[in-house]
Backbone as a printed PyTorch tensor [residue, N CA C, xyz], in Angstrom:
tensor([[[  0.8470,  -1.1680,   0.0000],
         [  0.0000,   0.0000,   0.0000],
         [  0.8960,   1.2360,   0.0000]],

        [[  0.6610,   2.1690,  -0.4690],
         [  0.8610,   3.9210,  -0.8730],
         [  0.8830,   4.2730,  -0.0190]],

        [[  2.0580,   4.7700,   0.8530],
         [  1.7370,   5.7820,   1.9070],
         [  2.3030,   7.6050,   1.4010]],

        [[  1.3020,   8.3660,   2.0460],
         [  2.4740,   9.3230,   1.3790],
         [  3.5790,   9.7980,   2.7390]],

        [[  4.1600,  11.0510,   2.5930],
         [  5.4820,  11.2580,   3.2070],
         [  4.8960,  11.3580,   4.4140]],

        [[  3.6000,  12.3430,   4.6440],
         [  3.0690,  12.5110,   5.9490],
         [  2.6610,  11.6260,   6.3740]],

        [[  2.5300,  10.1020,   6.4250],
         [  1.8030,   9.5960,   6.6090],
         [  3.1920,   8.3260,   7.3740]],

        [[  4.0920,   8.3690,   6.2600],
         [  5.6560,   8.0020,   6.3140],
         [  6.3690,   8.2490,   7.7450]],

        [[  5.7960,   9.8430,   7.5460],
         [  6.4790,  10.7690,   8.8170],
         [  5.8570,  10.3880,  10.4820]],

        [[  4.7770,  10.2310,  10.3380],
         [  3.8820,  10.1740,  11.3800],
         [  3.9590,   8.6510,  12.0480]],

        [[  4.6910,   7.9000,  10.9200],
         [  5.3650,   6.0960,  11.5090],
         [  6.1840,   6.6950,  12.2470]],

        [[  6.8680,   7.2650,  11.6850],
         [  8.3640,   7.6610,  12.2670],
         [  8.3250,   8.1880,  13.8700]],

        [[  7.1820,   9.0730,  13.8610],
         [  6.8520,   9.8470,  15.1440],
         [  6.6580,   9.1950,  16.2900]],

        [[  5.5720,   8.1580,  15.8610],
         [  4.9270,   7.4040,  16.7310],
         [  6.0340,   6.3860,  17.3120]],

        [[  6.8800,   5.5780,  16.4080],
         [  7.5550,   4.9620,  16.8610],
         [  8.8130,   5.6790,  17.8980]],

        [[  8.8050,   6.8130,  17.5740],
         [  9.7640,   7.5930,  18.4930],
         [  9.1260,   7.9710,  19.8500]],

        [[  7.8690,   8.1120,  19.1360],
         [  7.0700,   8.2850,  20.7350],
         [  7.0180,   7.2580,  21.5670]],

        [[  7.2430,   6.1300,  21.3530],
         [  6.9970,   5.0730,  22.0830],
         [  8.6230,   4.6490,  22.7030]],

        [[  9.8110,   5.3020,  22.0580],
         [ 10.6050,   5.1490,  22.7940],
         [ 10.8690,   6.0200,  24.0150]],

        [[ 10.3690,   6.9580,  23.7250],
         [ 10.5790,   8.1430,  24.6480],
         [  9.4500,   7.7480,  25.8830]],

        [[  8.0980,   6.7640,  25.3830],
         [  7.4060,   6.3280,  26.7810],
         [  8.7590,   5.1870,  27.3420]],

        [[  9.3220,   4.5760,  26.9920],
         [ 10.0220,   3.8120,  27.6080],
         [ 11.0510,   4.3980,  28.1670]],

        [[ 11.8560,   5.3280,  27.2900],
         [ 12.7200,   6.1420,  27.9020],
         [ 12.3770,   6.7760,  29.2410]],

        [[ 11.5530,   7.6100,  29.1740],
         [ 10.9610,   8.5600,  30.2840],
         [ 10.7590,   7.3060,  31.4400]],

        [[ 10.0630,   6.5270,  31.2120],
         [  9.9170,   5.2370,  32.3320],
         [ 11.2060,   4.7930,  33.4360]],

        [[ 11.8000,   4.3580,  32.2690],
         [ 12.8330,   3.8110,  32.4270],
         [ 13.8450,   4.3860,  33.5520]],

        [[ 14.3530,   5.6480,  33.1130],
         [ 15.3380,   6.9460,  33.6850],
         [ 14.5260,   7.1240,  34.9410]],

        [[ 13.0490,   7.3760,  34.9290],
         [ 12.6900,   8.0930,  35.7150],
         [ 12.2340,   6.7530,  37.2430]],

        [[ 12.0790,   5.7090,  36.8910],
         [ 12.0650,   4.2540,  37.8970],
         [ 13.0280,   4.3020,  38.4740]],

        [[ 14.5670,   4.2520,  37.2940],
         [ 16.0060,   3.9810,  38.1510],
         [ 16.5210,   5.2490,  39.2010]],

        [[ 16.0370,   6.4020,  38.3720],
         [ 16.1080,   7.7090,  39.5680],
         [ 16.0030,   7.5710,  40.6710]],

        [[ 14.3710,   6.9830,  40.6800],
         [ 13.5740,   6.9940,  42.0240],
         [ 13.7290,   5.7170,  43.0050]],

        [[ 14.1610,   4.5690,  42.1610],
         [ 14.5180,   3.3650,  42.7100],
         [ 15.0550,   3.6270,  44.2990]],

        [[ 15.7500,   4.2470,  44.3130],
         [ 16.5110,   4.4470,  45.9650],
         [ 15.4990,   4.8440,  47.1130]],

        [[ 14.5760,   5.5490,  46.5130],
         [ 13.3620,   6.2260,  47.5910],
         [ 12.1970,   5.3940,  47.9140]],

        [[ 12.2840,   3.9170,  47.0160],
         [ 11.5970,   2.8390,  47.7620],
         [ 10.6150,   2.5090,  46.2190]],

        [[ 10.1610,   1.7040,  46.2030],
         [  9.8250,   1.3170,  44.9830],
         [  8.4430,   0.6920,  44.2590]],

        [[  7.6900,   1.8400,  45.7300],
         [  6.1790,   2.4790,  44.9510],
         [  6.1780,   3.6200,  44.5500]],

        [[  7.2710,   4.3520,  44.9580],
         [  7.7800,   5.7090,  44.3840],
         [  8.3030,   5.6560,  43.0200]],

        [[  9.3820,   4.5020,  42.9480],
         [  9.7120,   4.5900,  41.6260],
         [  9.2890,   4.0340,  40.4260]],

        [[  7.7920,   3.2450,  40.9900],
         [  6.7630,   3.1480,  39.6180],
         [  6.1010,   4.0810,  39.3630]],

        [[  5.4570,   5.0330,  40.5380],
         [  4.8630,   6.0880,  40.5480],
         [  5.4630,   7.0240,  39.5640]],

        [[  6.7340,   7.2690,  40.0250],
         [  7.6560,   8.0010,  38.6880],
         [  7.5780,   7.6020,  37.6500]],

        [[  7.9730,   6.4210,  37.4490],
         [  8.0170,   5.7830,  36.1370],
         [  6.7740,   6.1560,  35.1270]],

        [[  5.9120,   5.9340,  35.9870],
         [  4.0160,   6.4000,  35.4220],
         [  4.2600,   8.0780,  34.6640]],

        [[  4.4420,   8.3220,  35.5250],
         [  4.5740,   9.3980,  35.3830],
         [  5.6360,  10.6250,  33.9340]],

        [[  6.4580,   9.8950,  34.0560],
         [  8.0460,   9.6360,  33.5900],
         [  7.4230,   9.1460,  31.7350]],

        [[  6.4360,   8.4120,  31.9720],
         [  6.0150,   7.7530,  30.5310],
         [  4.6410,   8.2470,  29.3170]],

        [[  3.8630,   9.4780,  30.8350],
         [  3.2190,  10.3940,  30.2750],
         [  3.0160,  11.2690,  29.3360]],

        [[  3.8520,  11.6360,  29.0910],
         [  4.4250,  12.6030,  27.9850],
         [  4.1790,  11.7040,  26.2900]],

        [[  5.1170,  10.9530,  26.2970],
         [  5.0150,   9.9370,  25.7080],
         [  3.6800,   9.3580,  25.0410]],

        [[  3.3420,   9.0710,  26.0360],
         [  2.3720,   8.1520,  25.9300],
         [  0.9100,   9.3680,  25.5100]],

        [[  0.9780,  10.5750,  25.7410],
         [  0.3460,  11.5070,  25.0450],
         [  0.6280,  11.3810,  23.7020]],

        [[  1.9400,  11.5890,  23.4200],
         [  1.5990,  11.7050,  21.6950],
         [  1.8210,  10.4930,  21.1800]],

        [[  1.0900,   8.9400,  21.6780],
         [  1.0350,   8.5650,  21.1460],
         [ -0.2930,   8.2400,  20.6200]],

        [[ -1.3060,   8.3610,  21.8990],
         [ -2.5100,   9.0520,  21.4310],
         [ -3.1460,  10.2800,  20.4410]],

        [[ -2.4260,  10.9660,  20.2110],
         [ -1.7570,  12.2620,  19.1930],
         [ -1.5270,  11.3640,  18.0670]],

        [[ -0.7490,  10.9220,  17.9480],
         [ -0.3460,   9.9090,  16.6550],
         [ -1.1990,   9.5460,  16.0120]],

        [[ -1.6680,   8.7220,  16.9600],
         [ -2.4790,   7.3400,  16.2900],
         [ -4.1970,   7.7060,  15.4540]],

        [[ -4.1360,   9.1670,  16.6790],
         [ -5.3480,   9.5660,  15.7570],
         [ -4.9660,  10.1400,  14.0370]],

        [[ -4.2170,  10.9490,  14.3120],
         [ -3.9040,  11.6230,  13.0590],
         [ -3.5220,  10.4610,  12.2430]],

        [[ -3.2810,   8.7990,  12.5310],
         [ -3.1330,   7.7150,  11.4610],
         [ -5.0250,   7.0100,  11.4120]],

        [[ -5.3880,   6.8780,  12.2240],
         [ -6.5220,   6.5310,  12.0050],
         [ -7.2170,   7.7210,  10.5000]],

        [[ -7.2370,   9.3830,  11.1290],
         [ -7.7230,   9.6370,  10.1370],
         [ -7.2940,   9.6160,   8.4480]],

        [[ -6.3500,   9.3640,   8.1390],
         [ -5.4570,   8.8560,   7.3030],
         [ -6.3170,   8.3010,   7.1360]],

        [[ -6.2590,   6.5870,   7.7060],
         [ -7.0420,   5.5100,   7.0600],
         [ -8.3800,   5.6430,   6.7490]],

        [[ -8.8620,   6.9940,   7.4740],
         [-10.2100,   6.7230,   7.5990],
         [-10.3660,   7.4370,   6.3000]],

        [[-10.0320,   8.4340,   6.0140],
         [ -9.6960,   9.5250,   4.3730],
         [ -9.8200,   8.1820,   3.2230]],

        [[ -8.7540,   7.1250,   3.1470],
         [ -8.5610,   6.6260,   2.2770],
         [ -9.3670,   5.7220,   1.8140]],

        [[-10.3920,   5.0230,   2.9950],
         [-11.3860,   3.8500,   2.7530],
         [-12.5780,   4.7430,   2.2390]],

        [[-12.9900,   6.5240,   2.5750],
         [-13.7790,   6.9240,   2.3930],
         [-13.7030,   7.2950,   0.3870]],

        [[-12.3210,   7.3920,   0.3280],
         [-12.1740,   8.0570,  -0.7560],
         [-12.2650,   6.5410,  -1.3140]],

        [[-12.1010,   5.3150,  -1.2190],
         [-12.2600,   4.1720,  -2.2100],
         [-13.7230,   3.6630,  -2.2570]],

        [[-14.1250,   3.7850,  -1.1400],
         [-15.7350,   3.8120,  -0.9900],
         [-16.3360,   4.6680,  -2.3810]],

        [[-16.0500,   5.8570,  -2.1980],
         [-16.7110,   7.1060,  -2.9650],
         [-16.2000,   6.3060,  -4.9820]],

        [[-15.4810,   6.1400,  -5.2350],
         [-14.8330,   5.1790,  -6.2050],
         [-15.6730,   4.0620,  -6.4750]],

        [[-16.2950,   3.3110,  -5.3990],
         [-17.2090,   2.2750,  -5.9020],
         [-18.3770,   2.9350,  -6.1480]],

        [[-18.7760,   3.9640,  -5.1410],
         [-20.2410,   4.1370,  -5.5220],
         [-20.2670,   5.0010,  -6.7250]],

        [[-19.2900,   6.0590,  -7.1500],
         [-18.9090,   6.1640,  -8.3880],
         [-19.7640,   5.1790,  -9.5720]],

        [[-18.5420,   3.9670,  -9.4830],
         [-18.9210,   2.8610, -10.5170],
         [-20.0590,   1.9100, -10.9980]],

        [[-20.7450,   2.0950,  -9.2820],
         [-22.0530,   1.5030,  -9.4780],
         [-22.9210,   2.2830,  -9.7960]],

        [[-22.8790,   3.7060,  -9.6010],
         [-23.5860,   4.7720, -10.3010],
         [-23.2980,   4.3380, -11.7050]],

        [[-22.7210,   4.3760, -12.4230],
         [-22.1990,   4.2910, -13.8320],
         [-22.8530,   3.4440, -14.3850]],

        [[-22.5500,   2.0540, -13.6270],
         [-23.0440,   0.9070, -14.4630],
         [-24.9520,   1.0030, -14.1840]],

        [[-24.9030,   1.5570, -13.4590],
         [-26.7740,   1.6920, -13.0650],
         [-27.3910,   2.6680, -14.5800]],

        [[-26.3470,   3.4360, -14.4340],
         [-26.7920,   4.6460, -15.6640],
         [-27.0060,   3.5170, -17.0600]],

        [[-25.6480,   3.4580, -17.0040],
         [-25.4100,   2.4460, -18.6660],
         [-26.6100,   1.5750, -18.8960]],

        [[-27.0690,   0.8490, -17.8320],
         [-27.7280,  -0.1830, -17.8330],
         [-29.6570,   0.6230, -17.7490]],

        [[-29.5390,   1.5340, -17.2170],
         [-30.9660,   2.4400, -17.4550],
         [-30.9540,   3.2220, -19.0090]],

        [[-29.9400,   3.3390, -19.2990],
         [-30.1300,   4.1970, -20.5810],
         [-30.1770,   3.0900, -22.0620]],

        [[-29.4180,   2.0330, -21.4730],
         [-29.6570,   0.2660, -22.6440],
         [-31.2980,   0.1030, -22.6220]],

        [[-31.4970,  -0.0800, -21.0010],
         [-33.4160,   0.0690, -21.5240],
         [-34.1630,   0.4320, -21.9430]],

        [[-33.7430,   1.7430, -21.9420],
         [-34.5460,   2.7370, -22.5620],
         [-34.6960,   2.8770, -24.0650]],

        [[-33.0510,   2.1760, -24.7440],
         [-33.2640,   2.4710, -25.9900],
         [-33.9020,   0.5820, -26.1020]],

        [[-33.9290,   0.2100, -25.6270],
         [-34.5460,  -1.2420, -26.2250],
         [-36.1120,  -1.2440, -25.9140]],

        [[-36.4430,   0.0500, -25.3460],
         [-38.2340,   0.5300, -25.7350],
         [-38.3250,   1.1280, -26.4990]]])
């Protein structure tokens, strides 16, 4: 399948976003690790927020993507079945 660049770009994002939820996690657990270690999931949670925002951010702006493209192939069939409905109303007409 065709993607275009924005669409290219926005893989790219997301997958970066998802390192940066791990990143942020990660750094921010081992930080806190010493201060006892409901603290340093708490951080970690916390730490992965950001992140984990744009990946919600992302995923919409790919959903609508997909959602653009099934609408625009949709619109393409009903196009065609318009067409062939025509062709096939205007054959009757001349065979009265």
């Amino acid at each position: 399948m065709k993607h275009s660049l924005s669409e290219t770009i926005i893989s790219f994002l997301l997958g970066a976003s998802w390192a940066l939820v791990f990143l942020g996690a990660g750094v921010l657990f081992w930080s806190f690790l010493p201060f006892g270690i409901i603290i340093a999931l708490m951080a970690g949670i916390i730490g992965s927020l950001l992140g984990l925002f744009l990946v919600v951010i992302l995923e919409l702006a790919s959903l609508q993507y997909e959602k653009h493209r099934e609408l625009k192939r949709q619109t393409d069939i009903l196009l065609s079945i318009k067409e062939l409905m025509e062709s096939s109303n205007n054959a009757s007409l001349r065979d009265n």
